[in-house]
C-alpha atoms as a printed R data frame, in Angstrom:
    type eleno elety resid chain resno       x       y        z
1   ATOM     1    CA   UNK     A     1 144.347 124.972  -82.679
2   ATOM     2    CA   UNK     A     2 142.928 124.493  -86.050
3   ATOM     3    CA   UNK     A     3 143.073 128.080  -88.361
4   ATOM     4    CA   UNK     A     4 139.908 129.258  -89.629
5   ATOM     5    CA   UNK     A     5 139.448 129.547  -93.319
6   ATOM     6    CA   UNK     A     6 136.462 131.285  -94.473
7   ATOM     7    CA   UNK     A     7 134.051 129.434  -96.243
8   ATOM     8    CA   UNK     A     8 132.795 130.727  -99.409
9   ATOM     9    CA   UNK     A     9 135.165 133.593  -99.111
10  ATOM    10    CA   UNK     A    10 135.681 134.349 -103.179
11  ATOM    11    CA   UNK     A    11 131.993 133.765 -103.940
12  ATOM    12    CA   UNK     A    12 130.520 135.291 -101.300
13  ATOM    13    CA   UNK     A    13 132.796 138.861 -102.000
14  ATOM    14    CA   UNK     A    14 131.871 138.749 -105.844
15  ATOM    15    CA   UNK     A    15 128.390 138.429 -104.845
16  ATOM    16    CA   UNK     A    16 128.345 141.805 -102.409
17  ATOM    17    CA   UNK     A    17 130.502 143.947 -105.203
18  ATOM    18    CA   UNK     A    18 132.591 145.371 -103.050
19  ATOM    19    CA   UNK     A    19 133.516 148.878 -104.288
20  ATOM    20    CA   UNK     A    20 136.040 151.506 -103.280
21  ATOM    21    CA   UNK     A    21 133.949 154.800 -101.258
22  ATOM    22    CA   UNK     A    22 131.481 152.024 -100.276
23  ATOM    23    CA   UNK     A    23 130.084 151.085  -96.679
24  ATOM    24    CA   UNK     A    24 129.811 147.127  -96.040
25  ATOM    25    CA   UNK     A    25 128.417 145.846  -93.057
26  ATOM    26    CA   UNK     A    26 130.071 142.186  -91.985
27  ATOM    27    CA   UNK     A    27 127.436 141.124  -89.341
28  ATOM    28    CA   UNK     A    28 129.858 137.984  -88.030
29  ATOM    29    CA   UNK     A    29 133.620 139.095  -87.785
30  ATOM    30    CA   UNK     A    30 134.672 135.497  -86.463
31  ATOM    31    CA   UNK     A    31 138.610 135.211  -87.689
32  ATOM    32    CA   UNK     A    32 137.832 138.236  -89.824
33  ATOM    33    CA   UNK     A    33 138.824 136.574  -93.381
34  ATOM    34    CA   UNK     A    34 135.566 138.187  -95.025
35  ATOM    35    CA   UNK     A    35 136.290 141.362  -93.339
36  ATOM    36    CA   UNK     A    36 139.791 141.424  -94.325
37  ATOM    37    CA   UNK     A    37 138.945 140.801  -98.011
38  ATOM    38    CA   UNK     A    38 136.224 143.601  -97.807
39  ATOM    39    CA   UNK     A    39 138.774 146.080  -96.145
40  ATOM    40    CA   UNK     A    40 141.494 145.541  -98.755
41  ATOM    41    CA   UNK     A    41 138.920 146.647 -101.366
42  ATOM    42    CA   UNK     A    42 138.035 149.404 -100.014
43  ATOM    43    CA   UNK     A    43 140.805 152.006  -98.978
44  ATOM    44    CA   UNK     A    44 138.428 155.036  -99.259
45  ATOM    45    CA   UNK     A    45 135.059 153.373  -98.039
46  ATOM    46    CA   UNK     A    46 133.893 151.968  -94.544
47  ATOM    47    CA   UNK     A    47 133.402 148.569  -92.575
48  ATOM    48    CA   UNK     A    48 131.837 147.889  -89.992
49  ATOM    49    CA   UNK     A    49 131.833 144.508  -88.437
50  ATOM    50    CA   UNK     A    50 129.784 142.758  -85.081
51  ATOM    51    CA   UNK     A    51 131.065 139.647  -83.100
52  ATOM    52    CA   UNK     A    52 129.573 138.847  -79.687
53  ATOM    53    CA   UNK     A    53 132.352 136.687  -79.435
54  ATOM    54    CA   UNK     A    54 135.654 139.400  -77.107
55  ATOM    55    CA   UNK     A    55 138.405 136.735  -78.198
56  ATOM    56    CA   UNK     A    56 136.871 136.590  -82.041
57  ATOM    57    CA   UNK     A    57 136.725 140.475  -81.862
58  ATOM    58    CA   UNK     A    58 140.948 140.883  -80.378
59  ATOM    59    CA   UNK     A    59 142.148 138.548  -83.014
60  ATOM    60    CA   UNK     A    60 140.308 140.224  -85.700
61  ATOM    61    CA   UNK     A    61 141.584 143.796  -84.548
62  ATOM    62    CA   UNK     A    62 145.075 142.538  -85.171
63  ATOM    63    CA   UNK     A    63 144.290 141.370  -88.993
64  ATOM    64    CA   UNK     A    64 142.293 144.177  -90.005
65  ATOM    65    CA   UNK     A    65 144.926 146.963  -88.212
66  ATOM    66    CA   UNK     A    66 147.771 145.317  -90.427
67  ATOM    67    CA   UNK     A    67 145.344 146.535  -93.664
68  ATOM    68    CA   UNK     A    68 143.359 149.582  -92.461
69  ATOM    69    CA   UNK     A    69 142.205 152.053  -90.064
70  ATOM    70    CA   UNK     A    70 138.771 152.539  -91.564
71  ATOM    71    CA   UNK     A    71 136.557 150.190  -89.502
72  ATOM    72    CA   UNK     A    72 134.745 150.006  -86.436
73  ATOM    73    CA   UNK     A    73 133.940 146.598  -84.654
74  ATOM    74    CA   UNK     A    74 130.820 146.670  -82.493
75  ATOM    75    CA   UNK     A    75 130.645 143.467  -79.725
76  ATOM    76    CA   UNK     A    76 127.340 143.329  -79.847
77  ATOM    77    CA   UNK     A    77 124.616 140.829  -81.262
78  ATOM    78    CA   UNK     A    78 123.722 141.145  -84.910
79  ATOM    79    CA   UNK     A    79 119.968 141.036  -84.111
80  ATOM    80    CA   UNK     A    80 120.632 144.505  -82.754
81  ATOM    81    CA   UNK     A    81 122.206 145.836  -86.370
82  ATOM    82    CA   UNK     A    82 119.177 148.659  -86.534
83  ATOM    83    CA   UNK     A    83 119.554 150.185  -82.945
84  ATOM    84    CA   UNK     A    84 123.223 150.467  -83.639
85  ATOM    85    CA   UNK     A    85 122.844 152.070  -86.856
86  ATOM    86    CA   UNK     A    86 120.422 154.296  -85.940
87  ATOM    87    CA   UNK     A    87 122.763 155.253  -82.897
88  ATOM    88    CA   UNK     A    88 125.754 155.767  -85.034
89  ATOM    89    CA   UNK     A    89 124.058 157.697  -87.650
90  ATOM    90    CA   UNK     A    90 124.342 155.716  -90.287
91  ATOM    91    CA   UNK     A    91 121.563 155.603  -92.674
92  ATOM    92    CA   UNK     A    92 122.027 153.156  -95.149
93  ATOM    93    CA   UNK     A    93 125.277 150.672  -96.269
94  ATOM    94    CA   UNK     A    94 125.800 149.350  -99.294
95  ATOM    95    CA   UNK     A    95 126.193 145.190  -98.863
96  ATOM    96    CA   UNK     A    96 125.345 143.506  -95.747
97  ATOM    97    CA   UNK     A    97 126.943 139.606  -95.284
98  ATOM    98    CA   UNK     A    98 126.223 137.376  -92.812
99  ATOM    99    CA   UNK     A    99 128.332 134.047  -92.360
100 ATOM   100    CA   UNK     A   100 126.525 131.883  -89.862
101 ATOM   101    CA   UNK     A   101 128.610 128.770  -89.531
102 ATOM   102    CA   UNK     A   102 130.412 128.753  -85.340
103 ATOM   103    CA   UNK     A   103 134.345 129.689  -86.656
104 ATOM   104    CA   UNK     A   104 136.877 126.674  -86.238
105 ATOM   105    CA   UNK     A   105 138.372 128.068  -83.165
106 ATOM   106    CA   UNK     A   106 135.378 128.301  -80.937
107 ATOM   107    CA   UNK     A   107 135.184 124.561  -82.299
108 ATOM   108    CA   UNK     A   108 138.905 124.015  -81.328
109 ATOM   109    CA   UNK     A   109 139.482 125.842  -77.914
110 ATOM   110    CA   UNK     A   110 138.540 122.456  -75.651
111 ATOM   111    CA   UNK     A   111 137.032 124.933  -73.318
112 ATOM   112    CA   UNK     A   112 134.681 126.471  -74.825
113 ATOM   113    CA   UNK     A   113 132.507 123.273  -74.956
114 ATOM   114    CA   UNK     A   114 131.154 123.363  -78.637
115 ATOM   115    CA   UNK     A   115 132.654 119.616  -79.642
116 ATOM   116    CA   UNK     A   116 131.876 116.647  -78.352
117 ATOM   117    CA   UNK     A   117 134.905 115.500  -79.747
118 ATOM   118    CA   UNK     A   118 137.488 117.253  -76.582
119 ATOM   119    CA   UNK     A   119 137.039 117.040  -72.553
120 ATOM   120    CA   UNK     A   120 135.487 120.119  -71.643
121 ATOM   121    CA   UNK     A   121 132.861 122.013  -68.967
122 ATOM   122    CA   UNK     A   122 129.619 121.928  -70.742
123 ATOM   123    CA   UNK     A   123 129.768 126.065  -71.793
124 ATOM   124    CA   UNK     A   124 128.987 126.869  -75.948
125 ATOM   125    CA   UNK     A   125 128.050 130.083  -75.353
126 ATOM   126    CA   UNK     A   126 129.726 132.717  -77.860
127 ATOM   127    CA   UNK     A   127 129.047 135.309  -76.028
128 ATOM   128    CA   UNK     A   128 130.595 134.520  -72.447
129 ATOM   129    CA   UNK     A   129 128.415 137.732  -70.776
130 ATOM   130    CA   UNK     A   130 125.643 135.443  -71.155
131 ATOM   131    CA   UNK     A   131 124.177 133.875  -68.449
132 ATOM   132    CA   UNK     A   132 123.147 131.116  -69.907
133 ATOM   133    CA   UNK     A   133 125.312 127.717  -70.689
134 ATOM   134    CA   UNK     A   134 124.956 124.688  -72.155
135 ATOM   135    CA   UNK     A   135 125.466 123.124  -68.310
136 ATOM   136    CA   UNK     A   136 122.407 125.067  -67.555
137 ATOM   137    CA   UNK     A   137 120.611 124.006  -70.353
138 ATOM   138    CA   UNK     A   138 121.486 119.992  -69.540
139 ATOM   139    CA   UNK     A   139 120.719 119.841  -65.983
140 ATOM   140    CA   UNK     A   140 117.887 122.273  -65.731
141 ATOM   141    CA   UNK     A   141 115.589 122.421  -68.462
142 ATOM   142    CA   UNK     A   142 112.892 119.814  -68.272
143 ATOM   143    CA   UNK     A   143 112.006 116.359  -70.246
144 ATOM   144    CA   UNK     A   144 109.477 117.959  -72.020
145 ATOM   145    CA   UNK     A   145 111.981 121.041  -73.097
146 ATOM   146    CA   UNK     A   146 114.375 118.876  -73.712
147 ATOM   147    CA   UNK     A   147 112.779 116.629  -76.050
148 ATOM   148    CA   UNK     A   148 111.292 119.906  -78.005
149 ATOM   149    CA   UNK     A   149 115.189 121.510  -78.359
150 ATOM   150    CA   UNK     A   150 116.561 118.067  -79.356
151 ATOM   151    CA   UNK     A   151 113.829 117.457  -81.786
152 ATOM   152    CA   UNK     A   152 112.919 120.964  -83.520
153 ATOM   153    CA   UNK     A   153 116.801 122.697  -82.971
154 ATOM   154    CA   UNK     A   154 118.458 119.252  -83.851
155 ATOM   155    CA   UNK     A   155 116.436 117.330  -85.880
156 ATOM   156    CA   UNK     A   156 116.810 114.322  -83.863
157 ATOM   157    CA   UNK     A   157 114.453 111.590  -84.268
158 ATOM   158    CA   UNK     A   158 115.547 109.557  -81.004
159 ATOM   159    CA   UNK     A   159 114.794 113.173  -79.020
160 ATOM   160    CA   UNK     A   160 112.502 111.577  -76.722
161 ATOM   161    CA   UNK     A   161 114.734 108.648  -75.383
162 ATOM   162    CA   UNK     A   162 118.094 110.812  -75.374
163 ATOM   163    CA   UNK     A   163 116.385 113.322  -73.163
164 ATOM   164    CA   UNK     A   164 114.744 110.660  -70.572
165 ATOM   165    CA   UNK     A   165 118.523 108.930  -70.538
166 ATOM   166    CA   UNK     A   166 119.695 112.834  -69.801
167 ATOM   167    CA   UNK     A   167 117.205 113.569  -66.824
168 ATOM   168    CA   UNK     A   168 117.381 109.899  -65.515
169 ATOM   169    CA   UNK     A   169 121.450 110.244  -65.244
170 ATOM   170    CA   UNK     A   170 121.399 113.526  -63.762
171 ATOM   171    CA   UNK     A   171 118.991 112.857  -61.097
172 ATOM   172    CA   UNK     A   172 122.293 110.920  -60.139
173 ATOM   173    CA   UNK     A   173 124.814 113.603  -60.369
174 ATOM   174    CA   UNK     A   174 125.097 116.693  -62.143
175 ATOM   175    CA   UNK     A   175 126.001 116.024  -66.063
176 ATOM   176    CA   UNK     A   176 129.230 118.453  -66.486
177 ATOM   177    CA   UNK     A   177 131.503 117.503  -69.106
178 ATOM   178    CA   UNK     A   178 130.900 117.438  -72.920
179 ATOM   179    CA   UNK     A   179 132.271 113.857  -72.909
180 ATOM   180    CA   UNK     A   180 129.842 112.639  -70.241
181 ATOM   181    CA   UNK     A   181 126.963 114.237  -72.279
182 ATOM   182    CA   UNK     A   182 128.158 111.995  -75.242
183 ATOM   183    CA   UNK     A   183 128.379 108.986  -73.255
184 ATOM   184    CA   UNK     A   184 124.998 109.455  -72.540
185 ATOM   185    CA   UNK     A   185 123.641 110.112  -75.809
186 ATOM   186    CA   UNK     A   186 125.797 107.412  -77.473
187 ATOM   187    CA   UNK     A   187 123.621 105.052  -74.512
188 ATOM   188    CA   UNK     A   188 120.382 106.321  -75.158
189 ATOM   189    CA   UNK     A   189 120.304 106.155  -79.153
190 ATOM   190    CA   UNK     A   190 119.214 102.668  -81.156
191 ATOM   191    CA   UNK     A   191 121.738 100.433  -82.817
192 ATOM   192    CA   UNK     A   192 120.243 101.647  -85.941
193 ATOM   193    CA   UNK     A   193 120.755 105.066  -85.016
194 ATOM   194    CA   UNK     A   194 123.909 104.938  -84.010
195 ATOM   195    CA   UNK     A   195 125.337 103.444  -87.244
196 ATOM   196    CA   UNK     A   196 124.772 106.179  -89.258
197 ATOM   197    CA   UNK     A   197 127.395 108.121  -90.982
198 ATOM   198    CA   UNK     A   198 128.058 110.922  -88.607
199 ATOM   199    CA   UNK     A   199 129.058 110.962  -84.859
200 ATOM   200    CA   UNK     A   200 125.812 109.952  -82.931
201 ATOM   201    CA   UNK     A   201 125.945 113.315  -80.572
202 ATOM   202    CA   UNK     A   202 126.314 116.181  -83.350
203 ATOM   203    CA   UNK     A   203 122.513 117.226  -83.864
204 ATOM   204    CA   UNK     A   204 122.294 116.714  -79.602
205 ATOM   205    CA   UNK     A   205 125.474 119.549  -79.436
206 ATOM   206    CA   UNK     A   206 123.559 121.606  -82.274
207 ATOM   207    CA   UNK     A   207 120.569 121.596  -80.572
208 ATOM   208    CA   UNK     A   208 122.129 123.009  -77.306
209 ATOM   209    CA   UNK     A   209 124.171 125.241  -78.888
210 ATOM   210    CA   UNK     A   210 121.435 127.043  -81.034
211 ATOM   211    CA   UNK     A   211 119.248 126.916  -77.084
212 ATOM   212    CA   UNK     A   212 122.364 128.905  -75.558
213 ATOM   213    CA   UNK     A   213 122.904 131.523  -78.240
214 ATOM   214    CA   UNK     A   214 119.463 131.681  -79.433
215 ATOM   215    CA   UNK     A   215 120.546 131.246  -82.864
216 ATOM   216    CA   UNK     A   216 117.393 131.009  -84.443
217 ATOM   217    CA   UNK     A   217 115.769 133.972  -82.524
218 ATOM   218    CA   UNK     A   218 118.835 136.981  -83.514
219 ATOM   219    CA   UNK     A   219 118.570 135.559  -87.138
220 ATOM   220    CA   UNK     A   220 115.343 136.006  -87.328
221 ATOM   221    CA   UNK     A   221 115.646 139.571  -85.647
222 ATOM   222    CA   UNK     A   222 118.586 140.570  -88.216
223 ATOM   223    CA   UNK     A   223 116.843 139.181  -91.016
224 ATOM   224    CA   UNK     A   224 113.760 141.629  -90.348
225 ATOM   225    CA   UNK     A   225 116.495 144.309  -89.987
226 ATOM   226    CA   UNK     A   226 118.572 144.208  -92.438
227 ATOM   227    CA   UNK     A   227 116.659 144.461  -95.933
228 ATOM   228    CA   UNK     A   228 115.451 148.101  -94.526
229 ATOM   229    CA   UNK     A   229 119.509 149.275  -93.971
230 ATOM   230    CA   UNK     A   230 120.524 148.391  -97.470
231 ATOM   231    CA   UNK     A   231 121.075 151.313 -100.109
232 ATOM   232    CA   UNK     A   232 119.700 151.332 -103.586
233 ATOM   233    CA   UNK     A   233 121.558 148.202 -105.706
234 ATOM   234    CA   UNK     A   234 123.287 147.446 -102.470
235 ATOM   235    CA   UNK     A   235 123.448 143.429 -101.844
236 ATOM   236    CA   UNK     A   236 122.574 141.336  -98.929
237 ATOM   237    CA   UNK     A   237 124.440 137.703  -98.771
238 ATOM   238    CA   UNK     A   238 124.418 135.042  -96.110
239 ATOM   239    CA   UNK     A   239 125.735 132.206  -95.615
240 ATOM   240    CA   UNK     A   240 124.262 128.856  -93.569
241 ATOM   241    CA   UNK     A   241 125.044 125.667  -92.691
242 ATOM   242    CA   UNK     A   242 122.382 123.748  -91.558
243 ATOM   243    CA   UNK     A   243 118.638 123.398  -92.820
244 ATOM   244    CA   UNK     A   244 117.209 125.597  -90.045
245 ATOM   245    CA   UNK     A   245 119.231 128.202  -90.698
246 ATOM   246    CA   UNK     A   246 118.723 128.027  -94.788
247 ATOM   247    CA   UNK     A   247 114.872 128.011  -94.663
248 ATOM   248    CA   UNK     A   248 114.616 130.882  -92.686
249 ATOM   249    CA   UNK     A   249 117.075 132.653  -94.925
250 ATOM   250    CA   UNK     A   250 115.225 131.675  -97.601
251 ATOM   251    CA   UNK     A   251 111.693 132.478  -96.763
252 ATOM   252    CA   UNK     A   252 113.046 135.903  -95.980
253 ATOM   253    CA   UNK     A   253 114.439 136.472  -98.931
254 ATOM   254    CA   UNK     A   254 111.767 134.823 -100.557
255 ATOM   255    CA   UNK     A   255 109.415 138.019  -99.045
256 ATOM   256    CA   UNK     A   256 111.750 140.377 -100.172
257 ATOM   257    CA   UNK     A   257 112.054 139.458 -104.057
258 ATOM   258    CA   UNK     A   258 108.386 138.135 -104.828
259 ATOM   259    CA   UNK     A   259 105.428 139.795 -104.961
260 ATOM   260    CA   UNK     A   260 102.370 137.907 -104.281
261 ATOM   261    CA   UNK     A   261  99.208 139.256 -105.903
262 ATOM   262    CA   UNK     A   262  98.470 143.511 -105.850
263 ATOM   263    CA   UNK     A   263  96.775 145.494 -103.504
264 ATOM   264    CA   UNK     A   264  95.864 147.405 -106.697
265 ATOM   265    CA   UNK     A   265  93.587 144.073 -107.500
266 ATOM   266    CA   UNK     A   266  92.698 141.973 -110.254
267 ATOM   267    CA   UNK     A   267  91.820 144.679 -112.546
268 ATOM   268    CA   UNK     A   268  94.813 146.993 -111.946
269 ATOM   269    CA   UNK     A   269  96.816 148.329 -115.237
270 ATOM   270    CA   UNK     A   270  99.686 146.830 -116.242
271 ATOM   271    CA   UNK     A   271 101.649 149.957 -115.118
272 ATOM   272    CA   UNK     A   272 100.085 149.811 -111.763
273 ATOM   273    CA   UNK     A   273 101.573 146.487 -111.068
274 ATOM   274    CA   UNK     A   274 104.101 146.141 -108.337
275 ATOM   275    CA   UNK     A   275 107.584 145.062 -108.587
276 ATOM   276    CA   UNK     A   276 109.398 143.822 -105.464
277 ATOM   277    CA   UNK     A   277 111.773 145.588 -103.580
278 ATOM   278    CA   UNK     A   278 114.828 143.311 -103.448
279 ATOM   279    CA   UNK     A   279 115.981 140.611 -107.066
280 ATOM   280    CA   UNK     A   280 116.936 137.541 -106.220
281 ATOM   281    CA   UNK     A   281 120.975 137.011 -107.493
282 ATOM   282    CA   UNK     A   282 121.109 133.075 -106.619
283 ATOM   283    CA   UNK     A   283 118.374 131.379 -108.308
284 ATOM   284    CA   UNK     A   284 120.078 128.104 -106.505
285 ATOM   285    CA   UNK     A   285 122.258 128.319 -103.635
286 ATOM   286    CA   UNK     A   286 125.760 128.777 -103.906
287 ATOM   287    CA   UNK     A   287 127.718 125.823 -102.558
288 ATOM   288    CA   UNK     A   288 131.680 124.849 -102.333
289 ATOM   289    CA   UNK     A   289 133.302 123.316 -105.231
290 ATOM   290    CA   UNK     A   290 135.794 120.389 -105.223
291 ATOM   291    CA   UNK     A   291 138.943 122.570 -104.240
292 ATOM   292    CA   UNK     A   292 137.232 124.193 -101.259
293 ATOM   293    CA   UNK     A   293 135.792 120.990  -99.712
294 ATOM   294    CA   UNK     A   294 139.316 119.107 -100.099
295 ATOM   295    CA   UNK     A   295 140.625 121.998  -97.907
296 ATOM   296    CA   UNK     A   296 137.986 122.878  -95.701
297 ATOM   297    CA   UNK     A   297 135.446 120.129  -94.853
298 ATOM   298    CA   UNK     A   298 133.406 122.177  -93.036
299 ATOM   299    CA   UNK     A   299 132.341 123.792  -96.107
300 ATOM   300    CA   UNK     A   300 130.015 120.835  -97.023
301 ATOM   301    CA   UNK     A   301 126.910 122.098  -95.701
302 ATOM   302    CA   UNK     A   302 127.415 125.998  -96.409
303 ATOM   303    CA   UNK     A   303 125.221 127.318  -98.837
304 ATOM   304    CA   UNK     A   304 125.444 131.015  -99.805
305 ATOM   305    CA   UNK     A   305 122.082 133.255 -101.070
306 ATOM   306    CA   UNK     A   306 122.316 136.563 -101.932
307 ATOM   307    CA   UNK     A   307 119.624 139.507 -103.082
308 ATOM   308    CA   UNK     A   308 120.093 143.042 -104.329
309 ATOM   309    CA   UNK     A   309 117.869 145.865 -103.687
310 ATOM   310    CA   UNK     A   310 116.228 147.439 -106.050
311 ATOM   311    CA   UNK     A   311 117.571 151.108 -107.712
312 ATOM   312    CA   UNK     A   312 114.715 153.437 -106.714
C-alpha cells in the first residue's frame, strides 16, 4: 500500500497561520499529515478534525496521539460542520482547511473499489455506513441517469455510448467488478477517444465516485457553512483537484470577497460603501512546484485557494 503524502502540505499551513492558543478546524483528516502539522503548532490551542472515512479516522488517532492530546475527531460528514459546532459549543475557529482530493490509500486498498487499475467489488464509498455503492449505482440507475452522471460528474464526452454499452451488458449479468466495468468502457469508447493521454475509464470512476459520496452536494453544504464559523482574520483554505470541485470553490469564494453593487445605491457616500466580508489571499491558485510533482504525482491537478475574514 502506497503512503499518503499530503499535497500542498507547506503552502497550504502558511496560508491558514497557524498560531499557538488558536482553534483550526481540518474538515478532511484522511492520513492526517495536515492535521499533524497543525497540531505540532499548536501545543496550547485546539483541533478539531472530520473524516467519514472509520479506517482514515484509526490511523489518524495513532499519528496525532504520538504529538498531542488536544483534539477531537468527529466521523461525521463535513457538510454537517455547523450542527456539530453548534452542538459542541463552539462559536467560532480561527482557520478552516479543506483538502478534497480521495487519500492514496482509499486509492490503494483493492477493495475499496476506487481504481480501475486493481480487481475489486464495485464499492467507492468513503463512508462504508452508506447504503449506497458504486455496484448500485452501475446496475441500477437508468440510461438516462447514467448518461447525465457520466457527462456532468465526469466530463465525458462519449457519456451516451458508455452508458448504453453499460445497460446493454448488464441486462446479461450483473456488472460486479471494477475490472469488468473497465472492460466495458474501454469497448464502448471511439478509437479516437481511447488514444488519449490518460486511462480511458478515469472520468467513468470519477463520475461514480462523486454519485456515491455525493461529493458535489456536502461541498456545496460546507461551503455555505463554513465562511459563517470563521473568527475575525481567521482563514479559510481548500484544496481541489478536479474542475468541478475548483469552480464551486471558487464561485464561493468569489461571493465572499466581492461586493457587487450597494444596497445603499448609486448615490450612496463614499463612506457608506460596503466592503466585503472575507479578502481574497490567492489572486491565482496555488499549485505544486517541480519538487512536489516529482514526488507526488497526484499533486498535478491540486490547486489550493484561500480567503481571510475580515477584522470587524
Amino acid at each position: 500500500m502506497g503512503e499518503h503524502i499530503s499535497v500542498l502540505l507547506r503552502e497550504s499551513i502558511d496560508l491558514l497561520d497557524v498560531r499557538d492558543g488558536g482553534t483550526y478546524l481540518d474538515l478532511t483528516l484522511g492520513r492526517g499529515g495536515h492535521s499533524s502539522e497543525i497540531l505540532k503548532r499548536i501545543p496550547h490551542g485546539r483541533l478539531i478534525a472530520f473524516d467519514v472515512d472509520g479506517e482514515a479516522v484509526a490511523e489518524s488517532k495513532k499519528r496525532l496521539d504520538a504529538i498531542g492530546s488536544n483534539y477531537v475527531i468527529y466521523r461525521e460528514n463535513f457538510a454537517d460542520v455547523g450542527e456539530v459546532l453548534l452542538r459542541e459549543g463552539i462559536p467560532a475557529v480561527d482557520g478552516i482547511l479543506m483538502d478534497l482530493g480521495v487519500s492514496s490509500p482509499q486509492f490503494d486498498e483493492a477493495e475499496r473499489g476506487f481504481s480501475y487499475k486493481e480487481e475489486a467489488p464495485l464499492d467507492m464509498r468513503m463512508d462504508r455506513r452508506n447504503p449506497l455503492t458504486a455496484y448500485k449505482v452501475v446496475n441500477g440507475y437508468d440510461l438516462r441517469q447514467l448518461t447525465t452522471i457520466f457527462r456532468e460528474y465526469g466530463e465525458e464526452s462519449e457519456s451516451h455510448q458508455i452508458a448504453k454499452a453499460i445497460v446493454r451488458r448488464r441486462s446479461e449479468k450483473p456488472i460486479e467488478t471494477t475490472t469488468e466495468l473497465s472492460e466495458i468502457v474501454l469497448g464502448a469508447k471511439s478509437r479516437r477517444a481511447r488514444s488519449k493521454k490518460g486511462f480511458p475509464a478515469k472520468q467513468v470512476f470519477q463520475a461514480i465516485r462523486i454519485e456515491v459520496n455525493d461529493e458535489l452536494g456536502n461541498l456545496r453544504r460546507a461551503l455555505d457553512a463554513i465562511p459563517r464559523l470563521v473568527a475575525p482574520n481567521g482563514v479559510i483554505a481548500v484544496i481541489s483537484f478536479h474542475s468541478l470541485e475548483d469552480r464551486l470553490v471558487k464561485s464561493k469564494f468569489r461571493s465572499l470577497t466581492v461586493v457587487e453593487g450597494s444596497r445603499h445605491g448609486p448615490d450612496a457616500l463614499p463612506i457608506a460603501a460596503e466592503e466585503a466580508p472575507f479578502a481574497n489571499l490567492t489572486k491565482k491558485p496555488i499549485v505544486a512546484d517541480a519538487t512536489e510533482l516529482t514526488e507526488n504525482h497526484r499533486a498535478a491537478s491540486a490547486k489550493l485557494r484561500a480567503v481571510r475574514r475580515r477584522k470587524e
